[in-house]
C-alpha positions, -999 to +999 in steps of 0.1 A: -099+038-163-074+066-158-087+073-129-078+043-111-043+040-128-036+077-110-054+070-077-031+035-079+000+055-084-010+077-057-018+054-030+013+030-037+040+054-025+018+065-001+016+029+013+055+028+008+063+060+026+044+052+054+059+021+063+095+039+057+082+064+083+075+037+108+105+019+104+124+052+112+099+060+138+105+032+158+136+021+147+156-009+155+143-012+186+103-014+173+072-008+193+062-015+227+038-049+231+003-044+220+012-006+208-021+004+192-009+034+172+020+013+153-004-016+148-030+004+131-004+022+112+012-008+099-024-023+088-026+006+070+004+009+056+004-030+039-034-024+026-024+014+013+008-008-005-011-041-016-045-028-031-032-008-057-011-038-067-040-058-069-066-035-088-034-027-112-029-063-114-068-072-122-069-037-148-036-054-169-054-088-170-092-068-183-071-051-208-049-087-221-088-105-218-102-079-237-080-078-264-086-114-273 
């Protein structure tokens, strides 16, 4: 279980600071149509950000389910 609480708080900035380093990659002015580097970088970025919310989100509710 403590494993996936540190591997969540890993990957969450992670997630975070890649999508800050895209934003000051490209800037205001953002990618070129159909750029296949930001695309995939940006996919990346949202899972690397959202999973960890979601598997701490479905730990909290084993724990509050478990305690009952």
């Amino acid at each position: 279980m403590d494993e996936i609480l540190y591997a969540c708080l890993i990957l969450l900035p992670l997630g975070i600071s890649l999508r800050i380093s895209l934003r000051l990659l490209y800037g205001a002015r953002g990618p070129q149509s159909a750029d296949p580097i930001y695309q995939i970088m940006n996919v990346l970025g949202w899972a690397l950000t959202l999973a960890p919310l979601v598997v701490l989100i479905v730990v909290r509710s084993e724990e509050h389910t478990s305690e009952l």
